[in-house]
Structures are given as structure tokens and as C-alpha cells.
DRENBALUM-830094 format. One record per residue: x, y negated, z of N, C-alpha, C in turn. Coordinates in pm, whole numbers, padded with zeros to 5 digits, always signed. Atoms other than C-alpha are relative to their C-alpha. Layout:
REM DRENBALUM-830094
XYZXYZXYZ
...
//
This chain:
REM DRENBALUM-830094
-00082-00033+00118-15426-10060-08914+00100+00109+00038
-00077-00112-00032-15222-09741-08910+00139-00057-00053
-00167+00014+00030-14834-09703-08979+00007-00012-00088
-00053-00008+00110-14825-09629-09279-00085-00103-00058
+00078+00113+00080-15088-09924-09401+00133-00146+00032
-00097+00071-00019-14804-10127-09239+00134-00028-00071
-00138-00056+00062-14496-09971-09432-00009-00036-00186
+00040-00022+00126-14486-09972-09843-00081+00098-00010
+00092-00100+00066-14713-09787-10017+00049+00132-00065
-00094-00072+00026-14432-09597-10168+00108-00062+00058
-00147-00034-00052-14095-09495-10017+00098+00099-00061
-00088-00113+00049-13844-09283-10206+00155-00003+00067
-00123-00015-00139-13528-09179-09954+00111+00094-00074
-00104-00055+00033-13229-09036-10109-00044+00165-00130
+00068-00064+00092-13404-08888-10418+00060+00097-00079
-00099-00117+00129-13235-08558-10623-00121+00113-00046
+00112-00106+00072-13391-08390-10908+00130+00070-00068
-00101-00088+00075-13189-08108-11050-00076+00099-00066
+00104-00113+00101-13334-07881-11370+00116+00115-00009
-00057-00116+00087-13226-07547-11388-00019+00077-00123
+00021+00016+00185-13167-07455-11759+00047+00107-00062
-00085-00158-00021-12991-07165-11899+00143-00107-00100
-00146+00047+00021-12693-07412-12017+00048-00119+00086
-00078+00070-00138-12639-07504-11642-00096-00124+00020
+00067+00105-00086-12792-07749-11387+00006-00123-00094
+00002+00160+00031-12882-08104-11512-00033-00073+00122
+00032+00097-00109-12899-08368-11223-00055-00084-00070
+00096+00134+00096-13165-08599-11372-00028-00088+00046
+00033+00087-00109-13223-08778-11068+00125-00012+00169
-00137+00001-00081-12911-08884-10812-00024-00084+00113
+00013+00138-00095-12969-09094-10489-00089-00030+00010
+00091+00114-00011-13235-09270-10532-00061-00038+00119
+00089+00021-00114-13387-09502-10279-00137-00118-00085
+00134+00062+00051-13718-09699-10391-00068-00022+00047
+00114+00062-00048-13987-09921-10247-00086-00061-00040
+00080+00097+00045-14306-10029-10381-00138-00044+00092
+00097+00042-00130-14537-10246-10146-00145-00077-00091
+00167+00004+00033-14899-10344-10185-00027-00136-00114
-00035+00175+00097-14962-10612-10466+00094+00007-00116
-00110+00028+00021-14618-10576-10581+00000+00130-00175
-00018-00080+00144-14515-10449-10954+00160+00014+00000
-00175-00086+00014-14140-10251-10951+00027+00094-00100
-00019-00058+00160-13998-10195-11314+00112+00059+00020
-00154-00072+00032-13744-09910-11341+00059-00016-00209
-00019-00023+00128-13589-09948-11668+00164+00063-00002
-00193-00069+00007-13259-09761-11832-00042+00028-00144
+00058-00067+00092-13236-09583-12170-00059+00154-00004
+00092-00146+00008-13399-09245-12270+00138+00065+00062
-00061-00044-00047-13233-08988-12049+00106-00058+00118
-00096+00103-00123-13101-09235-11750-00119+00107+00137
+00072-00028-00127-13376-09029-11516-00125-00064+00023
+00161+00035-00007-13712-09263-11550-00122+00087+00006
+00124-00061+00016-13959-09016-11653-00014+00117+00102
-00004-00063-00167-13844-08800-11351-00004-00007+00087
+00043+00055-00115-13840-09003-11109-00189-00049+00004
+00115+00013-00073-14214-09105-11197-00069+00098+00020
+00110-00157-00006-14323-08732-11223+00028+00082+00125
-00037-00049-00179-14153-08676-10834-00104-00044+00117
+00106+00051-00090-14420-08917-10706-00103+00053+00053
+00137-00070+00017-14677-08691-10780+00035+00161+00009
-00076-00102-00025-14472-08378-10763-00057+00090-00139
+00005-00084+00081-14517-08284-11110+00096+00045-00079
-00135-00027+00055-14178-08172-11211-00043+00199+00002
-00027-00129+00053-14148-07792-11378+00051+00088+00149
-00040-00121-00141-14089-07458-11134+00156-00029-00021
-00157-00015+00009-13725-07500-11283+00063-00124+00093
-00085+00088-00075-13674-07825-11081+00032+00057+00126
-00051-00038-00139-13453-07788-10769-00021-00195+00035
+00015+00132-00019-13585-08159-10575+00006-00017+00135
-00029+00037-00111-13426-08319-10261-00013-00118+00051
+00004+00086-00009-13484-08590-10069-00164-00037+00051
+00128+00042-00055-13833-08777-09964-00089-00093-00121
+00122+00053+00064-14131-08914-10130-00075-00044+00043
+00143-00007-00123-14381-09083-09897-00063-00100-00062
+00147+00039+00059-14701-09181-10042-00114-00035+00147
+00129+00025-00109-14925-09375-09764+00102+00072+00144
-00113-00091-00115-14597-09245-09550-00023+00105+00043
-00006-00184-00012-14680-08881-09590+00061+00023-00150
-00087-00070+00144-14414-08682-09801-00085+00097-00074
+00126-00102+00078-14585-08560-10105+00113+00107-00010
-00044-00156+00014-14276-08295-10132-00007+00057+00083
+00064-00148-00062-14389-08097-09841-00111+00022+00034
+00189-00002-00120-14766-08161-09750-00032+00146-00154
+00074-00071+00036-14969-07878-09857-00070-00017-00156
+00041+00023+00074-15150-07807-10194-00143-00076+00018
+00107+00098+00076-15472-07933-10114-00037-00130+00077
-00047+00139-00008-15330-08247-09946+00026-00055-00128
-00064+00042+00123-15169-08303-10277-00085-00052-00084
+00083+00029+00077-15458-08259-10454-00120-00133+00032
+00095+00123-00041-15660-08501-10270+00038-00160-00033
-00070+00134+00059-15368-08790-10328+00001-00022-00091
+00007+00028+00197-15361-08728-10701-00134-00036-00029
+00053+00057+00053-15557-08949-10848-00125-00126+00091
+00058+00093-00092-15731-09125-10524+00092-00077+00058
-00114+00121-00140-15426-09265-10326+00122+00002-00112
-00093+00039+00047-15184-09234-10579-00026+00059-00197
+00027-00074+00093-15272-09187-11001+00136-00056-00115
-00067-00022+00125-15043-09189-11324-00019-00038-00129
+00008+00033+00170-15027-09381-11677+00066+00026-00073
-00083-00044+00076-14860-09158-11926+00058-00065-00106
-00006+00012+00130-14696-09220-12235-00049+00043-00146
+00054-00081+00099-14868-09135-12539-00148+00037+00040
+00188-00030-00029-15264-09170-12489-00045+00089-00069
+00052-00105+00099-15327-08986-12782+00005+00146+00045
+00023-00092-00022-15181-08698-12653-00035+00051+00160
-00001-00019-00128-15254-08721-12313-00173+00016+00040
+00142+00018+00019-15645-08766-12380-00064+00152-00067
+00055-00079+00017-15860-08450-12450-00070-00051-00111
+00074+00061+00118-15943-08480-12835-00150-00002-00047
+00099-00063+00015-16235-08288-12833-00153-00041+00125
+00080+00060-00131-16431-08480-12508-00025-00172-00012
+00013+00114+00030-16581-08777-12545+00077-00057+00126
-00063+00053-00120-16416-09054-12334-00055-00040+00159
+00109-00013-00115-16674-09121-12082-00008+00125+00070
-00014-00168-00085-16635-08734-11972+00112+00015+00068
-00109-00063-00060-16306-08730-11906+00032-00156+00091
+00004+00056-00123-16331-09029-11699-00078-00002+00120
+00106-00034-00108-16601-08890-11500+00059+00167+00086
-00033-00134-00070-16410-08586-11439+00092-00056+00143
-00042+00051-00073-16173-08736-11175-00096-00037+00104
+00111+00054-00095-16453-08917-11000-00089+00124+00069
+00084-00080-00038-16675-08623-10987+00104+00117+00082
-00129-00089-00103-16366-08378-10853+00005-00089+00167
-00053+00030-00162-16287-08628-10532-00151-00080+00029
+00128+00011-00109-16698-08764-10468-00086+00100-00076
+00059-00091+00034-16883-08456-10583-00162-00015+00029
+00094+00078-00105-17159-08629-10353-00090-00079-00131
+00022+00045+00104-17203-08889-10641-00142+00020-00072
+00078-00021+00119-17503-08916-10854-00014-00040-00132
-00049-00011+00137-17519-08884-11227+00011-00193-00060
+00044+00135+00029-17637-09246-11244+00085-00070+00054
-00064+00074-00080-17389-09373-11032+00177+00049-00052
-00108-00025+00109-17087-09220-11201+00005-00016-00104
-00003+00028+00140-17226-09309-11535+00061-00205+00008
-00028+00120-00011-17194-09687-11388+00144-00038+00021
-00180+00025-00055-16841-09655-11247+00040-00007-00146
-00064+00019+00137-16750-09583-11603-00023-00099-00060
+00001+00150+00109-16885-09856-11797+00044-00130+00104
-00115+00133-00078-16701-10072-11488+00116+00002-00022
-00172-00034+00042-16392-09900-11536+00051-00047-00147
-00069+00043+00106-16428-09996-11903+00025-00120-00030
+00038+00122+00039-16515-10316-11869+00119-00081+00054
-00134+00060-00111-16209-10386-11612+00117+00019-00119
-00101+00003+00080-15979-10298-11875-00003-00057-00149
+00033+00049+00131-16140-10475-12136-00096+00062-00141
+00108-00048+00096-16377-10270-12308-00122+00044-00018
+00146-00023-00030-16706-10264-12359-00071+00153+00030
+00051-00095-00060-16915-09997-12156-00064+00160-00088
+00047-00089+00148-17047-09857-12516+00112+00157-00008
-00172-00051+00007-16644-09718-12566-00059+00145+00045
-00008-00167-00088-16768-09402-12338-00059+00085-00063
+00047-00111+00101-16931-09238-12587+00092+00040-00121
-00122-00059+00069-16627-09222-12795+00078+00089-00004
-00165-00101+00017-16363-08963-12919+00094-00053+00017
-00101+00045-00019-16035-09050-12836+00089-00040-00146
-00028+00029+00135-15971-09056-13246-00068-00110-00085
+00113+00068+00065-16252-09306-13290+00047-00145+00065
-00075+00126-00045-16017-09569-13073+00117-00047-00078
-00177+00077+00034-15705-09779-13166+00088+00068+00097
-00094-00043-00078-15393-09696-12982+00001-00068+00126
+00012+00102-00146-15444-10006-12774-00125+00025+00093
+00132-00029-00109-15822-09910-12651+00035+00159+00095
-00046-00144-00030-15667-09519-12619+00071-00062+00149
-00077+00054-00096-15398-09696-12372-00080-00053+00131
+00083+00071-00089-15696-09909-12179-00043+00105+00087
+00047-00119-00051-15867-09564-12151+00101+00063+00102
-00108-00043-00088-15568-09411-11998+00018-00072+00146
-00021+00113-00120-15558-09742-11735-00114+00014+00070
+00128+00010-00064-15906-09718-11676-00014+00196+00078
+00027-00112-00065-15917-09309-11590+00105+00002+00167
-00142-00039-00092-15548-09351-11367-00072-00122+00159
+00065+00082-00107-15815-09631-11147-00117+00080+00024
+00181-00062-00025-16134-09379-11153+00001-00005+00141
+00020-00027-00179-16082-09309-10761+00072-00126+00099
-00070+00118-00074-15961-09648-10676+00119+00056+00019
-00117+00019-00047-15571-09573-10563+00030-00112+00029
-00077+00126-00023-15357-09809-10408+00125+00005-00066
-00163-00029+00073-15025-09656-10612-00056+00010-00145
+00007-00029+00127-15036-09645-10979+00165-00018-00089
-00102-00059+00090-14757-09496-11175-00039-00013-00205
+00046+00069+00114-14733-09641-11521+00167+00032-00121
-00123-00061+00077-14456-09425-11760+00017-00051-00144
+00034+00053+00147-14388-09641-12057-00095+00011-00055
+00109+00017+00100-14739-09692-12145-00017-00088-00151
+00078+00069+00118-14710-09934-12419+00138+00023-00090
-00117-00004+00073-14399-09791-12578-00027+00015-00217
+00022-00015+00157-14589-09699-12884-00079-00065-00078
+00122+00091+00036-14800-09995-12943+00090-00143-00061
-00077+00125+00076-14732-10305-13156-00010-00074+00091
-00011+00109-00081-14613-10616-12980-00113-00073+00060
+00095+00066-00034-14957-10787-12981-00105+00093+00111
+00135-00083-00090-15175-10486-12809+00125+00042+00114
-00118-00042-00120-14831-10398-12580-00058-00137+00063
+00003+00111-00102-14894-10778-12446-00128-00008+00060
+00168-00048-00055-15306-10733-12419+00018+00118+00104
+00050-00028-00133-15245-10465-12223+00096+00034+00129
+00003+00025-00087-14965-10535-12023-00104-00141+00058
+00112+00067-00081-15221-10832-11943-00060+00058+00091
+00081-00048-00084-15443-10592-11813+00060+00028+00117
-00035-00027-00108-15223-10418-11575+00081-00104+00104
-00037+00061-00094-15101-10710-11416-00115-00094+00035
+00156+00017-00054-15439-10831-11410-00061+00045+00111
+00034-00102-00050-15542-10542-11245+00081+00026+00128
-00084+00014-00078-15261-10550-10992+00003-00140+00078
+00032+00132-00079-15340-10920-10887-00095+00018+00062
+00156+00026-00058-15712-10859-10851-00087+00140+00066
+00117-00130-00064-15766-10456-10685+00142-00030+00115
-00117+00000-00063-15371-10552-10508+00044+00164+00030
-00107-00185+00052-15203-10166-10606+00050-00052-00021
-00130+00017+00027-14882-10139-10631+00031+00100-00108
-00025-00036+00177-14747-10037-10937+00162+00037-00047
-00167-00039+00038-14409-09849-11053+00000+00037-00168
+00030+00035+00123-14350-09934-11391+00098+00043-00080
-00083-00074+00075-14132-09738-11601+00007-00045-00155
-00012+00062+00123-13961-09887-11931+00111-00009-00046
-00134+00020+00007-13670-09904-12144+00006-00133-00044
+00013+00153+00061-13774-10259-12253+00010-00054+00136
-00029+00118-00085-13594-10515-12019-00085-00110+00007
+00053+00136-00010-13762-10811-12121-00161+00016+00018
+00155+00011-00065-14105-10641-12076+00019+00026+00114
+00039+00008-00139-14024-10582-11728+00029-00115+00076
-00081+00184-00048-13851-10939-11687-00149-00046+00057
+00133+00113+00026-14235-11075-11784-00080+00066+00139
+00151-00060-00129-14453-10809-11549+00036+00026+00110
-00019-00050-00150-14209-10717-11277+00006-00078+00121
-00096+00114-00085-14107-10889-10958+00099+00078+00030
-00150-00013-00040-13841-10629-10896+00005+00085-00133
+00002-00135+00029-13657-10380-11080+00156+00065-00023
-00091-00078+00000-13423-10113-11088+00033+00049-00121
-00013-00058+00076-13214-10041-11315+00065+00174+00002
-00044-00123-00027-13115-09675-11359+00123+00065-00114
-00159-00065+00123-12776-09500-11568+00039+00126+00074
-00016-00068+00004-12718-09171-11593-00040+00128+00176
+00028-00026-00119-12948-09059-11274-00032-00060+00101
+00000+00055-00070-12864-09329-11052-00076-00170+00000
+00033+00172-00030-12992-09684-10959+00122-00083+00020
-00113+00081-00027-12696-09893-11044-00004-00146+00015
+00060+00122-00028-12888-10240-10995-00108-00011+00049
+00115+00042-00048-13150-10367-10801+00002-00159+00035
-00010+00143-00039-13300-10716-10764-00120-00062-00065
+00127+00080+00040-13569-10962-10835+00040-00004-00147
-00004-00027+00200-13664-10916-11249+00038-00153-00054
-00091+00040+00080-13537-11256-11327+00086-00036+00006
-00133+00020-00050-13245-11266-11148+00113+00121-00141
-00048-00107+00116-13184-10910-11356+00004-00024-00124
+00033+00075+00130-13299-11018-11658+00167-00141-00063
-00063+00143+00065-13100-11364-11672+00133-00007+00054
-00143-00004-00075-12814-11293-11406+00004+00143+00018
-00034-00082-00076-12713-10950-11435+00116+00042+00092
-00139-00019-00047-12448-10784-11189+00097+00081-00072
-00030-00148+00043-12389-10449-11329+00052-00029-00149
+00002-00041+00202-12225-10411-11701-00058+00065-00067
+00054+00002+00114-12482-10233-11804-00134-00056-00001
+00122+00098+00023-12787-10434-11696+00054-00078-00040
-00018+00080+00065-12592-10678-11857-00024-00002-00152
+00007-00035+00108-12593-10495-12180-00130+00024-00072
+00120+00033+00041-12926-10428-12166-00108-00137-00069
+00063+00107+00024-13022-10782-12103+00050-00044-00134
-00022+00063+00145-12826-10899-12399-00022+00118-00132
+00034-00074+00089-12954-10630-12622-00138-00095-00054
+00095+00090+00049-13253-10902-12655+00009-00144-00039
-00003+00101+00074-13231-11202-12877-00071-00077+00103
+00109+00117-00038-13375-11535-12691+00012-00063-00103
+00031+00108+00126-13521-11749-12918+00049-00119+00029
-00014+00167+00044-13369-12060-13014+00148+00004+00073
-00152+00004-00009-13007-11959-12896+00069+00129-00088
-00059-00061+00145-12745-11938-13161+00075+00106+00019
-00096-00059-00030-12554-11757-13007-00050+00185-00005
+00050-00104+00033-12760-11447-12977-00029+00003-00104
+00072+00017+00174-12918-11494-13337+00092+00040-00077
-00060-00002+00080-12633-11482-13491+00151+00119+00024
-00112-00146-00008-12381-11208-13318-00087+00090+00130
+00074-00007-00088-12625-11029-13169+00065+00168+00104
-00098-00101-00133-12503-10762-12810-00064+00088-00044
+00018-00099+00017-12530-10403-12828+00088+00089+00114
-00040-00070-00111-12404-10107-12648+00040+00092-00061
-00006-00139+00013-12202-09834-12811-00017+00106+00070
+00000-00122-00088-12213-09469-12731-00135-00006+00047
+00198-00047-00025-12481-09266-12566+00060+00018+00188
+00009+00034-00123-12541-09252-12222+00098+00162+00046
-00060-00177+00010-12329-08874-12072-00116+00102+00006
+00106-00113-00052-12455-08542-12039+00055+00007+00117
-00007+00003-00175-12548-08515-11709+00032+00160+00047
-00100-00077+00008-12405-08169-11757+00134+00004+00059
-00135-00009-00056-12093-08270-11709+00029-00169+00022
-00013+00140-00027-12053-08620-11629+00140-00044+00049
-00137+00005+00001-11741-08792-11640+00055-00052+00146
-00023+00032-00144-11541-08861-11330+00013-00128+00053
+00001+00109-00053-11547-09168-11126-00121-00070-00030
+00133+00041-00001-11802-09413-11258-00073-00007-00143
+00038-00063+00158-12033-09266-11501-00002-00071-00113
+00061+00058+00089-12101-09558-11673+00152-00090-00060
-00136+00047+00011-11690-09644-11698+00044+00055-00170
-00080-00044+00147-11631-09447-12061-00156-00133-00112
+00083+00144+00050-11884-09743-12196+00040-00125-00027
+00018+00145-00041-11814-10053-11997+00138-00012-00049
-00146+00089+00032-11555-10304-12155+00061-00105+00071
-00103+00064-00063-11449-10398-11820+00024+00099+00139
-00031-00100-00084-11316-10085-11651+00137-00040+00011
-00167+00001-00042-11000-10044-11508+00031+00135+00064
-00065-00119-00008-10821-09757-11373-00090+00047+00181
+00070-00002-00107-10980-09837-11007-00182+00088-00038
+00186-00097+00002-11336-09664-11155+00005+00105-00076
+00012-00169+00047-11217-09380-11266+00040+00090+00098
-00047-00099-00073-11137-09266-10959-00112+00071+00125
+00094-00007-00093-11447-09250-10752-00117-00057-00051
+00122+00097+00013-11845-09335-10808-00003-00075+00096
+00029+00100-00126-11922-09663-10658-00132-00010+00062
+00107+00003-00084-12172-09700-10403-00105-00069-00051
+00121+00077+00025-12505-09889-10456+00051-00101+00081
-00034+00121-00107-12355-10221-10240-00136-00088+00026
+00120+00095-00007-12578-10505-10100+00081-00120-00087
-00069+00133+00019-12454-10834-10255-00105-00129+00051
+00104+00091-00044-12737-11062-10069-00103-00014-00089
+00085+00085+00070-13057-11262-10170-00038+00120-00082
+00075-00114+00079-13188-10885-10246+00064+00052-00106
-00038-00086+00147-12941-10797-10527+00083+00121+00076
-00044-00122-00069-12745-10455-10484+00046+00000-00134
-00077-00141+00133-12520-10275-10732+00111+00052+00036
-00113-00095-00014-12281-10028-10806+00106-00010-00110
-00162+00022+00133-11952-10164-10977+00054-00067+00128
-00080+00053-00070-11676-10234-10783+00096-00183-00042
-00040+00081+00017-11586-10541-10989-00101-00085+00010
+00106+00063+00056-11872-10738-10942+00053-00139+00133
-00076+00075-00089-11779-11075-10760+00134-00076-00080
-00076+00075+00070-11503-11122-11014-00025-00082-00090
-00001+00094+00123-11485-11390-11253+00038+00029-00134
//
């Protein structure tokens, strides 16, 4: 077994994404450290513009010429931000692939679906014969729940939920052991969001990939994660097992999150139910001390004077508020 089969599967080491813009730098990504190990499902959640959809497009190093990006990435413990292009190309989509948001548009309208899951396969075993890539596909569909037929389909001739499967099933064409999963079921009704997170934690029990799961829905990462990070304005200001987060948060605003969701059958939510004024800053200009202090309704004068660190607080939790510990 080599080193890196030993290590996580992913490692992210002091992570900075910065967009240059023509109304000045945005830091979209601040710090970050991140580990996802073999088996294991790790839900980042925050709201729109906290840094999620950048951090999962660093994995793969698909961030715009305008990003300026610091820090480490190690995939199979080789950094995908400096190996070569056609290292890169070899990891994308065999050792490490990607589940977008938005199948519809992420799917080639005009290609039946069976083609564009054979394209992947046929790019990294070229070797392959026609008969033997026609089979991978109707496995790949069948693993995600849909019958082998499906591959002769347009991507307009599916539901949103089979479109989504498709998407799960192309991001496995070359086997990986990493799979990157960017709010896939953000645009799907409750019942086909739960079918197919099924799948991917299905799919994560029974090929054991590790899985970085990107979401602004708390309580769907409560159900599929075992860890996750939360993220505010760039940074990772919580980390910890998903139902510790979920049910005990540290942070005021994984707290806010968590109670942004009704549990059933307490009155107490039902009837005055939590929220979160205000919008998250521009990361433009971000306010001083701790970003998430012109929000929280339990600041004090001590967090406006400095960002607080990411701390350990044991038993795997971590955050960044200096009041945390108080009563």
C-alpha cells in the first residue's frame, strides 16, 4: 500500500481563492483546511456566497484564469494545483470526478445519454471495446437506479430526478475514489431529492468513495453526512460530526442555520419559527474583527476586534467564536 492509499483521499491545507474582478479582489475562499477519507461522506454547508461552490471547483482546479489560488489540494496526496496538465487530466474523472448543480444544464441537450456517458470511459480506456463500454453503461444506469434502456435518451426526455441519476452515474464512469457532489439535488422536489440522496449514500457504502458534499440544506447533510463543515463568509467557522452540528451547534451561525428548520412535533419551532436577518458581507470589504459579528445576537465588543481562530474544543468539534464555552 503506498502513502498516499494510507492518508485521506482528499487533503485541503490552508486553502485561498481570490477572484480578480474589475471592482477589486473577492476572497471567496479563506483558510481552509479539509479532509475526506475513504468511505466517509463530508457535507460543507453555508448560504449562497459563504465560498462552497469554490472550494468544490479547487479540487479539480476548475476555477476561471481570473482566480489568484493558494494553498494545497492533494488528491491521492499529489497536489492537483501544481502537477502538470496531463496529470490533471488523467485525475479528472478517474481518481477524482464532479456532480454539478443543475443536470439540465450540465448535460449535452442534443446527445443522447448513453454517449455522453461513454465519452469519459472511452477518453481514459481508449483500449475498450464497443461492446464492453456499451455494458458499463447500462451498469452505470442500473447502479443509480435506472433501467439500462434510459441510454438511448435525450436529456429532455428525463425527469429532473433521472437527469440528476445521469449526472451520478457519468461522475462514476471511470470508477474514482473522490466524488465531488455541488448541491445536486437543490432543484428537485423533496421526494426525488431523498431517492437520490439514497443513491449516493448507497453508492458510497457499497464502491467505499469518499464524497464532499456541498449544500445549503443543513438537515440534508445532518441525514447523509458523518462530518461537516460549516463555512461563513470564506471561512470554515465549524467543524464536527453532522449530528453533533445539526443538534448541538457551537458557532452562532451553525446555530442559526440549524434552527432555520422546523422539527416536527416541537411547539416551539412550529410556532415562532428561527431565522437569520441580513445577508451574509461582501467579501469585498468585509467587516473588521469577526465577519460574522454584524449578524450574531451575541457579540460583544471582544469580536470586533480581531477574527477568531478555528479552535479545537475536543471529541472532534472546532470553531471560531471566542464565546463558545459560555453559558
Amino acid at each position: 500500500m503506498t502513502e498516499s492509499e494510507h492518508g485521506p483521499l482528499l487533503s485541503i491545507e490552508g486553502l485561498s481563492v481570490t477572484y480578480r474582478t474589475g471592482a477589486g479582489e473577492v476572497p471567496a475562499v479563506r483558510e481552509v483546511d479539509l479532509t475526506v477519507g475513504r468511505g466517509e461522506i463530508v457535507g460543507v454547508a453555508g448560504e449562497s456566497g459563504c465560498g462552497k461552490s469554490t472550494l468544490a471547483s479547487s479540487v479539480l482546479r476548475l476555477q476561471p484564469p481570473s482566480a489568484k489560488v493558494e494553498g494545497r489540494v492533494l488528491v491521492h496526496g499529489q497536489d492537483v494545483l501544481t502537477m502538470n496538465w496531463g496529470d490533471l487530466r488523467a485525475l479528472r474523472w478517474a481518481g477524482a470526478s464532479i456532480v454539478f448543480q443543475g443536470a439540465l444544464h450540465s448535460l449535452n441537450p442534443v446527445q443522447r445519454v448513453g454517449r455522453q456517458l461513454a465519452e469519459p470511459i472511452e477518453l481514459h480506456e481508449p483500449a475498450l471495446a464497443r461492446g464492453t463500454v456499451d455494458g458499463r453503461i447500462g451498469e452505470l444506469l442500473e447502479q443509480v437506479g435506472l433501467p439500462a434502456e434510459r441510454a438511448a435518451s435525450y436529456p429532455h426526455q428525463l425527469s429532473g430526478g433521472q437527469r440528476q441519476r445521469v449526472m451520478i452515474a457519468m461522475a462514476l464512469a471511470c470508477r474514482p475514489d473522490l466524488v465531488i457532489a455541488d448541491e445536486p439535488t437543490t432543484a428537485l422536489d423533496v421526494m426525488v431529492q431523498s431517492q437520490v440522496l439514497g443513491v449516493l449514500s448507497g453508492l458510497v457504502a457499497e464502491l467505499g468513495v469518499g464524497m464532499l458534499f456541498i449544500s445549503h440544506d443543513l438537515s440534508v447533510l445532518a441525514d447523509l453526512c458523518d462530518r461537516i463543515a460549516v463555512m461563513y463568509a470564506g471561512r470554515v467557522v465549524e467543524m464536527g460530526a453532522a449530528d453533533e452540528i445539526f443538534t448541538r451547534p457551537l458557532h452562532p451561525y451553525a446555530a442559526a442555520l440549524s434552527a432555520a428548520f422546523p422539527r416536527i412535533g416541537d411547539p416551539a419551532a412550529r410556532y415562532a419559527p428561527a431565522g437569520l436577518g441580513g445577508d451574509p458581507p461582501d467579501l469585498r470589504s468585509l467587516p473588521p474583527g469577526c465577519s460574522f459579528a454584524p449578524r450574531c445576537t451575541r457579540v460583544v465588543e471582544a469580536c470586533l476586534a480581531a477574527e477568531p481562530p478555528l479552535e479545537d474544543h475536543g471529541a472532534g468539534r472546532s470553531a471560531a467564536c471566542i464565546r463558545v464555552g459560555e453559558s
